[in-house]
C-alpha distance (Angstrom), angle and dihedral (degrees) to the residues before:
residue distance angle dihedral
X1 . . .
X2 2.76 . .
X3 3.96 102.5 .
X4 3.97 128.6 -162.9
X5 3.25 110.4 -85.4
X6 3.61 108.4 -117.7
X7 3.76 78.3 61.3
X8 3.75 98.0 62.5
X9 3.96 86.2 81.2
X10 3.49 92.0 49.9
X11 3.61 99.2 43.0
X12 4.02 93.9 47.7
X13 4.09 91.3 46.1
X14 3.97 85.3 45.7
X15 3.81 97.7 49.0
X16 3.64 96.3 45.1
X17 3.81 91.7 44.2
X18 4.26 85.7 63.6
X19 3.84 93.0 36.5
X20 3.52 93.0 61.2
X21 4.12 95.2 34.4
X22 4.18 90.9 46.1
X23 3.95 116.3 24.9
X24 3.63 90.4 71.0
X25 3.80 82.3 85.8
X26 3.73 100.5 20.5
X27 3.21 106.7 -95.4
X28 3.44 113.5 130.0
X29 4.09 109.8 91.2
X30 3.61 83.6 3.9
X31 3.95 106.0 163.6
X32 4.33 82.3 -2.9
X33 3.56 115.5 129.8
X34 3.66 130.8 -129.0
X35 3.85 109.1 -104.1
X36 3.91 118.5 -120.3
X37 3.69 120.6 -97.5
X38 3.63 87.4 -129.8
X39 3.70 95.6 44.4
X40 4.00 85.5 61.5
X41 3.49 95.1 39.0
X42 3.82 95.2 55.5
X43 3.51 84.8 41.7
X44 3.48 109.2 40.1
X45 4.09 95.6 43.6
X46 3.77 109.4 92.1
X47 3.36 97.5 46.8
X48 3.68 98.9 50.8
X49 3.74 88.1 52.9
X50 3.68 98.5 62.1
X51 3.68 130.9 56.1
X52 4.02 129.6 -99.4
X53 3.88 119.2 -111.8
X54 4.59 96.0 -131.4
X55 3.56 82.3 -150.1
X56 3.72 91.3 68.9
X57 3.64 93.8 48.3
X58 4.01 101.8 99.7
X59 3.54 119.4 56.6
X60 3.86 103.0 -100.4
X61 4.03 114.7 -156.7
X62 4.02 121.7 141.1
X63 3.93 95.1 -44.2
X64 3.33 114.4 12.6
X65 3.66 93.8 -166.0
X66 3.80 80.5 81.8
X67 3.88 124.2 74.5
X68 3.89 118.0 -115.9
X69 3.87 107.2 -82.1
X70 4.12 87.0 -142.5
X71 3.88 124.4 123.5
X72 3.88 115.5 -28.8
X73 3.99 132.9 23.8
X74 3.82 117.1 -79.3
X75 3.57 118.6 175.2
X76 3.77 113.8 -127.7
X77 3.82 118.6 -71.0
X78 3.78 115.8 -110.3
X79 3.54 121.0 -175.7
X80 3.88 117.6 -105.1
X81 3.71 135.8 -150.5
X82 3.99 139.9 -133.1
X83 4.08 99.0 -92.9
X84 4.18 79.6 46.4
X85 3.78 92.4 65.0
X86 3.70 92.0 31.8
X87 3.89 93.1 71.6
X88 3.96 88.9 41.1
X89 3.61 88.8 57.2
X90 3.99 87.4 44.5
X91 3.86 93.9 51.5
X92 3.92 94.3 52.6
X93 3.63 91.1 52.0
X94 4.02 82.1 57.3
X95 3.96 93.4 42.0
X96 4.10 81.4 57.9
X97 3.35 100.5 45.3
X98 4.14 85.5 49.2
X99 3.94 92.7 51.1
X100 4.00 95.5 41.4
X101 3.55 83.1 54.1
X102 3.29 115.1 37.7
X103 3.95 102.3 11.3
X104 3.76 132.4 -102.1
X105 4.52 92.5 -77.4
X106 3.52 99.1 89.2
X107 4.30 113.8 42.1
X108 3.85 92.3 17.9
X109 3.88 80.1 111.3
X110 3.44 96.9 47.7
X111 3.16 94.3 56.1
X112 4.27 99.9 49.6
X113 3.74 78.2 51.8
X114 3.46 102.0 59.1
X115 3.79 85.2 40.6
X116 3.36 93.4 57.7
X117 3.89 88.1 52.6
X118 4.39 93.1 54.6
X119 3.71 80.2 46.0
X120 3.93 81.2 61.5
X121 3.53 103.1 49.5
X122 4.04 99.0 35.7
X123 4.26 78.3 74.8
X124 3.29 82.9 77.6
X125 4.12 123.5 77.9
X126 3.88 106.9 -126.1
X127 3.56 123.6 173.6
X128 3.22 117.1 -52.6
X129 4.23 90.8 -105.3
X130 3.80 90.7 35.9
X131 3.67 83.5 60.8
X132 3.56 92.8 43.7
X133 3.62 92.2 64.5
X134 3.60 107.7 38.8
X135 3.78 93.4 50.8
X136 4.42 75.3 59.5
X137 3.70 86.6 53.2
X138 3.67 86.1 53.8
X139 4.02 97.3 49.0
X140 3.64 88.1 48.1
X141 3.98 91.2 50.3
X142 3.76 91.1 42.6
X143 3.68 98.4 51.2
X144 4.62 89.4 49.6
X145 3.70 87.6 45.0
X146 4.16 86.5 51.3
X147 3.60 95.0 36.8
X148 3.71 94.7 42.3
X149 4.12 92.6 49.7
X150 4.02 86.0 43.2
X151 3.78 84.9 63.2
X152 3.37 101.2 49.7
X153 3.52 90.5 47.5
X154 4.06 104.1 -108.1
X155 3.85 85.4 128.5
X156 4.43 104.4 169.2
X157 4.37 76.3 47.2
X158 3.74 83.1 52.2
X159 3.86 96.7 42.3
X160 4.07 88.3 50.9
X161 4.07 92.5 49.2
X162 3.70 87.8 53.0
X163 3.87 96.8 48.5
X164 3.67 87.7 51.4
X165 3.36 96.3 52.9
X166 3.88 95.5 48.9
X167 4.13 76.5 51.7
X168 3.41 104.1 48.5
X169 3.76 93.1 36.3
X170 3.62 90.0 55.8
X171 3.44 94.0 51.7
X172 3.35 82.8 59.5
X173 3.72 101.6 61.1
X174 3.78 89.8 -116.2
X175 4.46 101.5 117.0
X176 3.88 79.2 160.6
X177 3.73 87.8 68.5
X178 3.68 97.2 29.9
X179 3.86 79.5 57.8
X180 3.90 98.6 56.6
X181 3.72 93.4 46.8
X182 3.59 90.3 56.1
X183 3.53 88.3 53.6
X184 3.71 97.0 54.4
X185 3.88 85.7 62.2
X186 3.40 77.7 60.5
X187 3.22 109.0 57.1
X188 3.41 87.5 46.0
X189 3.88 91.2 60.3
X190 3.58 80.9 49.9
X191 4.15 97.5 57.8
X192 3.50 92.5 42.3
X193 3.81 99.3 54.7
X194 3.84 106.4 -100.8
X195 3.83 107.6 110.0
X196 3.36 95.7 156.3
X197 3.84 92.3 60.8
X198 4.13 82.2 48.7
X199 3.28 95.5 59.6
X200 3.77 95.4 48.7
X201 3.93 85.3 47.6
X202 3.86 89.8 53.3
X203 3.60 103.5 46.8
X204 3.87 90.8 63.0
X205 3.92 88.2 37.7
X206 3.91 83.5 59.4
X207 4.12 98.2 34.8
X208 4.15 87.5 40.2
X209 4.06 88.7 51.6
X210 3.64 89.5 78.4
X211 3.75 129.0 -154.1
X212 4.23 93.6 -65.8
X213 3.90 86.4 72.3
X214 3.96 111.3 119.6
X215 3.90 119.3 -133.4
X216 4.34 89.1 -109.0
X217 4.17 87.0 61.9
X218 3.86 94.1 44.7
X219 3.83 89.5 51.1
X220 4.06 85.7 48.4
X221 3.48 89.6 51.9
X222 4.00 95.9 44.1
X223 4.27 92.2 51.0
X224 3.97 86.2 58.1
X225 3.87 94.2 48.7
X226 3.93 91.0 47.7
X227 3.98 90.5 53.4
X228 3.43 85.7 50.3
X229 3.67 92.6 52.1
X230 3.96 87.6 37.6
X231 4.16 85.3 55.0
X232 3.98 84.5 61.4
X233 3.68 96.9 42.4
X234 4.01 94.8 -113.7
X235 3.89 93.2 146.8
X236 3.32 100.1 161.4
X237 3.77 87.3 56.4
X238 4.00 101.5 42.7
X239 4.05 79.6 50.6
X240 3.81 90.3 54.5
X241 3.74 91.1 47.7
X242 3.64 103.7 38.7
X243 3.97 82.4 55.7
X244 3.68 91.7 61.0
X245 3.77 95.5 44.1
X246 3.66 86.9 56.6
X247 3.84 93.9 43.7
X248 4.35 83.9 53.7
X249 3.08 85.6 46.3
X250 3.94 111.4 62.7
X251 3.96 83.5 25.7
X252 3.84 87.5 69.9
X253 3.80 97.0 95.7
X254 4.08 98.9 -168.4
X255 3.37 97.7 -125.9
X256 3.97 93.6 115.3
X257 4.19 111.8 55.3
X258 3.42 109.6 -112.2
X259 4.07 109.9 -126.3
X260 3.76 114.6 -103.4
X261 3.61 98.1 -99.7
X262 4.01 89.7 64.1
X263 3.64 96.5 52.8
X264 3.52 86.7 91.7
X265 3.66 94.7 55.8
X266 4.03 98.7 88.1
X267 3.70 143.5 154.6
X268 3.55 95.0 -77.7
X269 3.93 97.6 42.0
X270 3.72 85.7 63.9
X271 3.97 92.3 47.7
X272 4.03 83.2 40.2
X273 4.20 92.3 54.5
X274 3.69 81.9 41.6
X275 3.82 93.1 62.3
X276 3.15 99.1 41.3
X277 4.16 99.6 47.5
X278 3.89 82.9 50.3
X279 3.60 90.7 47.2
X280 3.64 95.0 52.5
X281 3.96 86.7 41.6
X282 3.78 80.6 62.7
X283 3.71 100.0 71.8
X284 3.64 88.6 67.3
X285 4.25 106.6 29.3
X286 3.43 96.5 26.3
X287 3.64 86.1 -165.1
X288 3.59 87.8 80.4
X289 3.88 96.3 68.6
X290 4.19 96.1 84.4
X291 4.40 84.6 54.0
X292 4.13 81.0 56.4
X293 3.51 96.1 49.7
X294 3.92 93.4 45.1
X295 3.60 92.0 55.8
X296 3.51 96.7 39.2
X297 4.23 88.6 54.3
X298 4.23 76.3 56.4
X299 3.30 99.3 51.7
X300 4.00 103.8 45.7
X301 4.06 91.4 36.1
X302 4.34 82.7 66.2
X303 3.88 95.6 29.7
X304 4.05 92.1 105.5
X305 4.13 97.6 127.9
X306 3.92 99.8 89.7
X307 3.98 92.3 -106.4
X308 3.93 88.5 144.1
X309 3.85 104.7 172.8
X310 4.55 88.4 51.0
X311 4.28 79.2 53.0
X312 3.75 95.4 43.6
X313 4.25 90.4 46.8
X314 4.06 78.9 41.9
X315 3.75 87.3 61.7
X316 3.52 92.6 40.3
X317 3.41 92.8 60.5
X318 3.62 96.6 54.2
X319 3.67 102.6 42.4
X320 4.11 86.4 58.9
X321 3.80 97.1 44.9
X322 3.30 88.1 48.3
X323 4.02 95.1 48.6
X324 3.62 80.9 48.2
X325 3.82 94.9 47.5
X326 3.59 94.9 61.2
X327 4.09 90.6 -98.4
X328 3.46 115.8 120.4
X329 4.04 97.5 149.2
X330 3.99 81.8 61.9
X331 4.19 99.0 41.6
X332 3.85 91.7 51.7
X333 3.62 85.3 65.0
X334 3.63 98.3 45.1
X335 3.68 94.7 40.8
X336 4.35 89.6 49.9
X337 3.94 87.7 50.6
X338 3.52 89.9 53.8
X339 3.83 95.3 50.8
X340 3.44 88.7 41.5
X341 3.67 92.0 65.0
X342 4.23 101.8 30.9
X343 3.72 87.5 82.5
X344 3.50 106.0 80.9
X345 3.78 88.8 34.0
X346 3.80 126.9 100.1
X347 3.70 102.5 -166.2
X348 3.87 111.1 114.6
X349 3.91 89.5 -161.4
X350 4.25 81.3 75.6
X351 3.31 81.7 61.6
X352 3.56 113.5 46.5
X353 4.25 81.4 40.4
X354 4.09 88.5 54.4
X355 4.25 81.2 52.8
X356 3.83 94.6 53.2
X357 4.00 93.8 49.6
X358 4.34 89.0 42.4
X359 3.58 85.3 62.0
X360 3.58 86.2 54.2
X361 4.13 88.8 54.7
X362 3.99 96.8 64.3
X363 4.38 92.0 83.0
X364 3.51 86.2 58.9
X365 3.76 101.3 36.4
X366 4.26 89.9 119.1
X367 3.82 86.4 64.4
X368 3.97 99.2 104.3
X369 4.23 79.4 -145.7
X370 3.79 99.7 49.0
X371 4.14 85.5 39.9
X372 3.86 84.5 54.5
X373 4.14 89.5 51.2
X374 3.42 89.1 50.3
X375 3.58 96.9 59.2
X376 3.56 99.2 47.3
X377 3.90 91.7 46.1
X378 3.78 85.5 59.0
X379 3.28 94.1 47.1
X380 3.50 96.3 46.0
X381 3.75 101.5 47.6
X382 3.83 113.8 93.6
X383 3.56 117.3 -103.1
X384 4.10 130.3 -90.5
X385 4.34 110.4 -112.8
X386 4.37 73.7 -111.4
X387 3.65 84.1 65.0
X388 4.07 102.5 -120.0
X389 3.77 119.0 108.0
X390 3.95 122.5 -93.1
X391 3.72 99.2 -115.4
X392 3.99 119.2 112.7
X393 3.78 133.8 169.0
């Protein structure tokens, strides 16, 4: 990482060609290791600092009206027009909708495969703004397929998605998007307990971005550095930053579009990041737990859209800030809202989420209510490959 890029065609139709052949049984990035945030920082730094030559974009060998012969069948590239990439464009905005949903479980496949078909037709040179825009169909593809294997829990698949996308977005022209993939590795660092990685991962997310980045994307990018810092118990810090996201935020005036991949970046996803940096704050300054639940309150009182796995980590939230608050009347609730929706949801994150705020449940274990929770948490929680359910404490 990075690659050349008249590789980045081959690479993306070559990955997704083994993702869809192999992790039917797990075996893509089985016994592979996440890479370090800093590793791909270090790595990753020049090149997102400098701008892509379009002429580059296509892998270029004797005829380059021919896709590269390398690694996994590709049919042969054939040029494709405007309404072409119009429909592409319109069937990611449906793969989102399906993931925010319904979580990443159920089209994740769906969406390598039409992956690996852009991968297919970006071997062919188009027009230099043709190009433009399907290497953006490709980001936008790249980042689901990441974000959708991140939450069901095939995280080095994830990590790969996301470094594509930074690629192919790049390629592109588009550092803003390059940016935002980057900081979906992030995140994930984030959700699996490496913060420190996260932050490395952000600050070339936010120094990659580029100057084109409007204020709504640099608050994004600021709530995921202040979980991170919340996730080491740096309040003073997430405070700082969350204050700055907000400021970008209400600066953003609305009179430029935001691209499609920040039209899920709303009111209530602020207040939502809000909750849950404060909630994670709360671990360490347990002080912070009544700032979680009054942003969480925010968040699900404008969450009307049908985005059900944001509402569900909403819940979430709430039900363990208010565990930690002292409130247990109020975080049965929560907590029974959230199971109420998880079941027609396939996003393991839920999950792993519903874990953290269980753990949370053992003070108040004596509480025939709480005791009651805990039972149907267990039972609810899908089983160990041993067998036994996931729940401890």
């Amino acid at each position: 990482v990075p690659w050349a890029p008249e590789r980045t065609a081959a690479v993306l139709t070559e990955f997704t060609g083994m993702d869809l052949m192999l992790n039917r049984r797990g075996l893509v990035g089985a016994g592979v290791a996440l890479t370090a945030g800093s590793a791909l920082s270090s790595a990753m730094y020049d090149w997102l600092h400098t701008d892509p030559t379009l002429s580059a974009d296509a892998p270029d060998f004797d005829n380059p009206l021919h896709a590269d012969p390398a690694g996994f069948d590709r049919y042969e590239a054939a040029p494709i027009g405007s309404q072409e990439i119009e429909e592409l464009e319109r069937s990611v905005e449906v793969f989102r909708a399906w993931d925010a949903a319904r979580g990443g479980g159920l089209q994740r496949k769906a969406v390598v495969g039409q992956l690996n078909e852009v991968g297919g037709m970006l071997a062919y040179r188009h027009p230099d703004h043709l190009q433009r825009r399907l290497w953006g169909v490709a980001a936008n593809l790249a980042v689901l397929a990441g974000w959708m294997s991140h939450d069901v829990g095939l995280e080095p698949t994830a990590q790969k998605y996301f470094v594509i996308a930074a690629h192919a977005a790049r390629e592109g022209g588009d550092r803003p998007r390059a940016g935002e993939a980057l900081s979906r590795a992030a995140r994930q660092m984030v959700h699996l307990g490496r913060p420190d990685d996260a932050l490395d991962l952000m600050k070339l997310a936010q120094s990659g971005s580029g100057d084109e980045v409007l204020p709504r994307t640099r608050a994004m990018l600021y709530t995921i550095e202040a979980w991170a810092q919340a996730s080491m118990g740096k309040g003073q810090a997430m405070r700082r930053t969350l204050g700055r996201a907000e400021d970008l935020f209400v600066s953003d005036r609305g009179d430029v579009p935001p691209p499609s991949w920040m039209q899920m970046f709303k009111e209530e996803d602020l207040y939502g990041m809000q909750a849950l940096a404060y909630r994670t704050l709360a671990e360490h300054e347990p002080g912070a737990a009544v700032h979680a639940q009054h942003y969480a309150e925010k968040a699900l009182a404008l969450r009307v859209d049908g985005r059900q796995r944001s509402k569900i980590f909403d819940f979430l939230s709430m039900a363990s800030a208010c565990f930690i608050a002292d409130d247990p009347e109020q975080a049965d609730r929560y907590a029974r809202l959230a199971l109420m929706s998880m079941g027609s949801n396939s996003s393991h994150r839920t999950w792993d989420r519903l874990r953290q705020m269980y753990r949370l449940t053992a003070e108040y274990s004596s509480y025939p209510k709480i005791h009651e929770l805990r039972e149907e948490i267990k039972l609810a929680l899908p089983r160990t490959a041993k067998g036994g359910n996931s729940a401890r404490a």
